[in-house]
N, C-alpha and C positions, 0 to 999 in steps of 0.2 A: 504493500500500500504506500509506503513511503517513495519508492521509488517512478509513482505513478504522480503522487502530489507534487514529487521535485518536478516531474518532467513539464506537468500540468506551469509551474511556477518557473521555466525558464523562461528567459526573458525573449529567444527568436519564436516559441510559440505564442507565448502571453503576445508580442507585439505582431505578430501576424494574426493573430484572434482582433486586436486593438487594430489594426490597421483596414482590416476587412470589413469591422463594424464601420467604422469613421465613414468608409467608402459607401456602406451600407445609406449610413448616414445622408452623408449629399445626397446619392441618385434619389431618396425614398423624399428627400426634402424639394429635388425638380418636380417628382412624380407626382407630391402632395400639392405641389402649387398651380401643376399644369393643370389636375384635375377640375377645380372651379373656375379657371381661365375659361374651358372649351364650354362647363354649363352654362356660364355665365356666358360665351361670345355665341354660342351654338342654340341654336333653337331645341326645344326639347325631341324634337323629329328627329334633327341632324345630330344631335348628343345622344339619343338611341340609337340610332344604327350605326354611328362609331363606338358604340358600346359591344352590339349586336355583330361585329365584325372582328373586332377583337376578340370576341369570345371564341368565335369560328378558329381562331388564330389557334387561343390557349387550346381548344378542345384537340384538333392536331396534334399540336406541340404532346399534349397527356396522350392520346391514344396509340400513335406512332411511337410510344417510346422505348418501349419493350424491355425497361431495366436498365439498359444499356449505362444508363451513367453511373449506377451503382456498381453496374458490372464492371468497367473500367478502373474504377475507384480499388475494388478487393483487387483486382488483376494487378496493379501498379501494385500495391500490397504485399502480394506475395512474387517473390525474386525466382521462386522455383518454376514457376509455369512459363512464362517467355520472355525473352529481354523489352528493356523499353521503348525500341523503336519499333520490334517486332508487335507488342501490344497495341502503340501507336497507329502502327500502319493498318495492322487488321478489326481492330475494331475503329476505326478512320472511314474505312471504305462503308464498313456497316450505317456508320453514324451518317453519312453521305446516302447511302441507298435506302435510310429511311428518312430523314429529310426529303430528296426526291418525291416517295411515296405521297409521305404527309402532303408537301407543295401542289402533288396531281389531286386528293382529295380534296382539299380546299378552292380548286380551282374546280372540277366538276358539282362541288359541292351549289356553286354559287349559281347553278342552274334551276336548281330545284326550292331555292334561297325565298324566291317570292310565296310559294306556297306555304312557306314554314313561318314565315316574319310574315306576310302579310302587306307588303312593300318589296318592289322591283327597285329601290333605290340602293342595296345594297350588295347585289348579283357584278357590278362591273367593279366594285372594289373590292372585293371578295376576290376577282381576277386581279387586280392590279398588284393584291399584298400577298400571293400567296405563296411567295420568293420566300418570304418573314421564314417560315417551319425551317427551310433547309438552314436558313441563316441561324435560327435557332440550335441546332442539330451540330451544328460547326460550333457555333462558341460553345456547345455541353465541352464535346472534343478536345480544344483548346484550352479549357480552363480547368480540367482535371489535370490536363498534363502540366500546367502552371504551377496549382495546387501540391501536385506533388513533387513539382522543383522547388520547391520554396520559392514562388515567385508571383506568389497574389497581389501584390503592389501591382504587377504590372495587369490584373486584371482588372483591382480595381482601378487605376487610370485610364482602360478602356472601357468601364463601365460610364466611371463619370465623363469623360468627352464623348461618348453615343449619345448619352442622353443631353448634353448641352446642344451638339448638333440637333438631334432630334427636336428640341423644344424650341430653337431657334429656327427653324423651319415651319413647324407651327405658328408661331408667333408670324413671319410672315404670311403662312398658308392663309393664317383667319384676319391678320389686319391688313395686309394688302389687295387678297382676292375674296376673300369670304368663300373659301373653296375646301368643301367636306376630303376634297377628291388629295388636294396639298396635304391635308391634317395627317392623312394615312398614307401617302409616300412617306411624308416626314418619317412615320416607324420604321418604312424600310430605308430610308435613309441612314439613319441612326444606329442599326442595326448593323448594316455595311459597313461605317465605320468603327464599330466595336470590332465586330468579329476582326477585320483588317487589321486593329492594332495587337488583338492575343493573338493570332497568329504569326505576325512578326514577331512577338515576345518568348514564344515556345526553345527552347531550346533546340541548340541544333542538332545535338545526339536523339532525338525524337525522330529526326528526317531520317528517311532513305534506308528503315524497313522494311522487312518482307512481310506481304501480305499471305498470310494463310490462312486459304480458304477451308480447308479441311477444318479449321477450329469456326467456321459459322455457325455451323447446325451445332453444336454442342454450345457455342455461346448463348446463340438465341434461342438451345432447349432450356436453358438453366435459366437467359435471363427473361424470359417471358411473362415464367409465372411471376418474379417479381413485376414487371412490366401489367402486369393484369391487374395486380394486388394496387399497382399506382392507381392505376387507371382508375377503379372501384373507390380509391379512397378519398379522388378528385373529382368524382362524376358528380356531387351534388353544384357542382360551377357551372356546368353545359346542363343540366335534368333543370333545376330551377332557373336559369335561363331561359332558356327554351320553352319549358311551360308556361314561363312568366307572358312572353313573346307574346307566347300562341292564345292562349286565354283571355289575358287580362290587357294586352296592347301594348304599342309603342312604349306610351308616355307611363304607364304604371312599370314599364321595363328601365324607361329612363332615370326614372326615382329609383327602383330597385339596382339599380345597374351603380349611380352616384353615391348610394347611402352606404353600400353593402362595402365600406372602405376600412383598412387596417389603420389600427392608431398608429400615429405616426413612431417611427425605429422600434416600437415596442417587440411586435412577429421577428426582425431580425438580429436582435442580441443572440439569442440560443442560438439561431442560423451559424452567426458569426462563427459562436465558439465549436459548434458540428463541422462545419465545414473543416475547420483547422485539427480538429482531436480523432476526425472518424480514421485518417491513414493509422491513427497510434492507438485507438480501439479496437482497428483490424489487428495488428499486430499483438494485441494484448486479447484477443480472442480467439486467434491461431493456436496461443500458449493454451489456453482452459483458464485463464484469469479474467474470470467474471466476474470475484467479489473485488478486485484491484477495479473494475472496469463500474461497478455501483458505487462501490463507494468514491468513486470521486464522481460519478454523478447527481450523487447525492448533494454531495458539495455545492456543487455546481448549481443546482437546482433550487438549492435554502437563497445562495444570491440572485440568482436570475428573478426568485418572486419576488425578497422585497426588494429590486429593483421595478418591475414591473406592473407588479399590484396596483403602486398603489396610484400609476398613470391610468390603470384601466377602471379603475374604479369612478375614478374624476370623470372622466370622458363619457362613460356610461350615465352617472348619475347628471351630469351636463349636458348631456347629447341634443335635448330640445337646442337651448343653444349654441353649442357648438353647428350644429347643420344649420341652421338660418345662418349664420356667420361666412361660414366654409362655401354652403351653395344658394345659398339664398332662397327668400318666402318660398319660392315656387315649389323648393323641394322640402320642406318643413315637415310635410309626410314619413319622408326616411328617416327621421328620427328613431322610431322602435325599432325598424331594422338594423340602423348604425348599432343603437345599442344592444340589441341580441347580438348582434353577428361579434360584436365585441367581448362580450363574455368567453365565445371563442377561447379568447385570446389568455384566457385563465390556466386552459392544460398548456399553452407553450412554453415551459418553463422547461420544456426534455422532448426530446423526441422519443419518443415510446417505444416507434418501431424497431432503434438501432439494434439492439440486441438481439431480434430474432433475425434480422438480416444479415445479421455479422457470422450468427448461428445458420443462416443458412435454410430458415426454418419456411421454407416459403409460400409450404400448406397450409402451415397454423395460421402466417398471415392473411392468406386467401381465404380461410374459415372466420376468419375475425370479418375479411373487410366484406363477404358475403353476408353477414350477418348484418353489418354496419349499412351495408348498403340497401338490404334488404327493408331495413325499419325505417330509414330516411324516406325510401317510398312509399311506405303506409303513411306514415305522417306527413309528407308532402300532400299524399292525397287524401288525408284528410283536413289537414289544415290553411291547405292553399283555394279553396271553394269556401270555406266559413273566415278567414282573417286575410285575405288576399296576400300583399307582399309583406306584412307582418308575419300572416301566419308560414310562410314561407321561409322565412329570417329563423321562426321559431325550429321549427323542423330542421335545419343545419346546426344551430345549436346545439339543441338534445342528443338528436345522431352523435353531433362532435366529441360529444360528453362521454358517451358511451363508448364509442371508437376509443378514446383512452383508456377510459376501466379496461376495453378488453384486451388491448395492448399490453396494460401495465398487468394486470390478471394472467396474461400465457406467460408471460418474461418470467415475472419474481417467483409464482408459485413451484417451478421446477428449482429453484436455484437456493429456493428456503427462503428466502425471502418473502415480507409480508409489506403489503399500500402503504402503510405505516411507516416502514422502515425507512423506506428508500424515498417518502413525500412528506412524511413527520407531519401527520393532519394538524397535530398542537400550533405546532410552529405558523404553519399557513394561516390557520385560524387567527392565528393570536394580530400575523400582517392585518388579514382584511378586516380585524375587528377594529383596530387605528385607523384603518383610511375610511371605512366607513363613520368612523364616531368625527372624522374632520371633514368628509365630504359631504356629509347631508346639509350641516348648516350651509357650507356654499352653494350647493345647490339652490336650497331654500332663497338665499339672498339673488342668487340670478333671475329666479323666478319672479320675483318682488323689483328688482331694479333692470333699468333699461339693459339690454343683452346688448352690450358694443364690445367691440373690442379691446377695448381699455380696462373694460369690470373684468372679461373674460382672462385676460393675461392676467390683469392685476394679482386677483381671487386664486389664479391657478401657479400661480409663482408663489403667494404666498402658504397656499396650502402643501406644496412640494418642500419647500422648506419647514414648515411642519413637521410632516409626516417623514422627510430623511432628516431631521436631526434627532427626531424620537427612535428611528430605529437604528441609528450610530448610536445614541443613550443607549439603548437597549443590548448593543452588541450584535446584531443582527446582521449589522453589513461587518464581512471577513476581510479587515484593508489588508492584511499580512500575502491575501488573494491578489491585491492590486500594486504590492511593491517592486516588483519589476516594471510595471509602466512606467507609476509614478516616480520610480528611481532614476529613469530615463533622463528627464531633462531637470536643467536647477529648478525653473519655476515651478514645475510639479510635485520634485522634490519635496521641496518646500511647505506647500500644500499637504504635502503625504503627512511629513512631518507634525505640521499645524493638528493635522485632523487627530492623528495618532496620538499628540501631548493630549488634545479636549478629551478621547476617549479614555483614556487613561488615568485623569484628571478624575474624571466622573465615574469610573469604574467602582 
């Protein structure tokens, strides 16, 4: 265990976990602002079916994936199955021939598009973006082989200049032409220039690989089932879509489509730190060290919530305001959606599934997400005829909720392990019994005074400050977790220090 907490606390993975988030950071803060630009410049017509198109995008992107990125991920993992260009090269070609795929689905797709939506206005951009999947499919490619050089900097640098390109192409598409048709090159715009810069960034011992074919059919027999098990776990994005579309129209898609939005950097913290620890979980799951591999998830997971708690908590109990704010009256409605779909965001404190994947376990997970998926459609179909896109919001929720117990239920119960152990219900509980006993009166006061933007920072600044000096009082936040960041530079130093004399002070 010791030797897992060091590794956890060196400082080139601590500041690649730090550096990936930061990156996180910007793009999620373009994406958060472009978002009420286009409802705001875009008719509710024209902000639905650039809604309704992009999802066309994502649905590809999940159904074409068939594992692949995961499978790549163990492959670079382990040193005994093929060298790294030869991994490179043949799952490269895969990654390309399913890109392809997806692009010709998306493109046939937009034939039959009017029937489904209800408008022929989205059938020739449906053809224009549907380049987007293969593009997709290359940066998965490019960026695990980054990932596993140590050289996520240089993804995220290309994350962040695609998306400035991107948004600055928009920003012309909508203020100089007013053209739905510019908004959505902009993606592939942006897109091209991402993937162009990680693939310059790849190392060169990556190139010039043999391609072997003979390892296809055993890749894509193994990676499928995980590929299926995605698919199933993401299908409530295109099923409530889609129905929404089809049922309930444009404009109740357009509100479901705006509302149905992640708090901001909250969803990728854990990302960050998955992204950076999964090569060194494979490796430590290769060995049979699973209780090395909980227990520092565990760690990991007591910080992740009171970090996040106690943002999702505010945003939830503020949501009326927060959406008037963010998208304006019009969309005032997505209120209860914003804040169900936000609750979400309560299990992301772990990703649930790593452990059976790492295990290899790819039935269990196909029994879980059959299960998961299965009750999403009972309750979609019954909740989306009596609460329309409320009761839709609701149904992802519950599902989601569930999907975790039973993630967290196949992992620990083999391994001895009990919910408890590895979530310490105490400890959570005890979080969101703070930020609830600080968030209701704010709430209460926004309700009561005019919702601008001034009360909203103000109240929400002030109650963050609150709630994290109480749980530094408390002990709750692990700074001894964050001294290789903050050790990094003087001024943070500094800081580290600061923070460390007050807790100690108070201890």
């Amino acid at each position: 265990m010791g030797v897992v907490l060091l590794t956890m606390s060196q400082p080139p993975r601590s500041l690649a976990a730090l550096f990936f988030f930061v990156g996180q950071v910007v793009n999620f803060a373009i994406n958060f602002l472009t978002t009420p630009y286009l409802a705001r410049s875009l008719s509710q017509h024209e902000f639905g079916t650039y809604g309704q198109v992009i999802m066309v995008l994502d649905i590809a992107n999940i159904l074409v994936n068939f594992g692949l990125v995961n499978s790549l991920t163990l492959a670079f993992a382990d040193p005994k199955t093929r060298s790294e260009s030869d991994n490179f090269a043949t799952y490269g070609a895969l990654f390309v021939g399913m890109g392809i795929i997806g692009s010709m689905a998306v493109w046939l797709f937009s034939y039959i598009s009017p029937q489904i939506f209800g408008h022929k206005q989205a059938a020739p951009l449906l053809q224009w973006t549907a380049i987007c999947v293969l593009l997709f499919y290359l940066n998965h490619l490019f960026t695990r082989a980054l990932v596993h050089s140590s050289r996520t900097h240089y993804y995220v640098v290309a994350t962040i200049v695609g998306n400035i390109v991107r948004v600055a192409c928009m920003l012309l598409a909508v203020y100089a032409y007013q053209s739905l048709w510019g908004v959505l090159m902009s993606v592939s715009v942006g897109w091209v220039c991402q993937v162009a810069i990680v693939a310059a960034s790849v190392p060169r011992r990556f190139w010039g690989g043999e391609i072997q074919k003979k390892q296809w059919l055993p890749i894509l027999r193994e990676s499928s089932l995980l590929g299926f098990n995605y698919q199933l776990q993401y299908a409530y994005l295109y099923v409530s879509g889609m129905l929404i579309s089809y049922y309930l129209g444009l404009t109740q898609y357009a509100i479901y489509r705006s509302s149905s939005i992640e708090i901001p950097l909250v969803g990728t913290l854990y990302v960050a730190i998955a992204v950076i620890m999964f090569p060194h979980w494979a490796s430590q799951a290769r060995q049979g060290d699973y209780e090395a591999i909980l227990t520092l998830q565990r760690r990991i997971i007591a910080q992740v919530a009171v970090l996040i708690y106690p943002v999702v908590v505010f945003m939830v109990l503020c949501s009326p305001c927060f959406i008037r704010l963010y998208l304006s009256d019009i969309y005032a409605d997505g209120a209860p959606v914003f804040a169900l779909v936000s609750l979400v965001l309560l299990t992301k404190i772990g990703d649930f599934a790593e452990l059976l994947t790492l295990r290899k376990a790819y039935h269990t997970i196909l029994r879980i997400n059959l299960c998961y998926f299965g009750v999403f459609l009972a309750l979609i179909g019954l909740l989306l005829p009596v609460g329309g896109i409320i009761g839709a919001a609701a149904a992802v929720a519950i599902s989601s909720f569930l999907l975790a117990y039973l993630y967290l239920r196949q992992t620990l119960y083999p391994l001895g392990w009990t919910l408890d152990r590895l979530l310490n219900f105490r400890h959570l509980a005890a979080i969101l019994t703070l930020c609830l006993s600080c968030a209701l009166p704010v709430a209460v006061l926004l309700y009561y005074w005019q919702c601008s933007i001034v009360t909203f920072l103000g109240v929400g600044v002030l109650y963050a400050v609150v709630v994290y000096a109480a749980a530094l009082r408390l002990h709750w936040i692990d700074l001894e977790l964050y001294a290789p960041i903050f050790q990094r530079y003087t001024l943070t130093s500094w800081l580290y220090q600061l923070l460390r004399r007050w807790a100690k002070d108070i201890k």
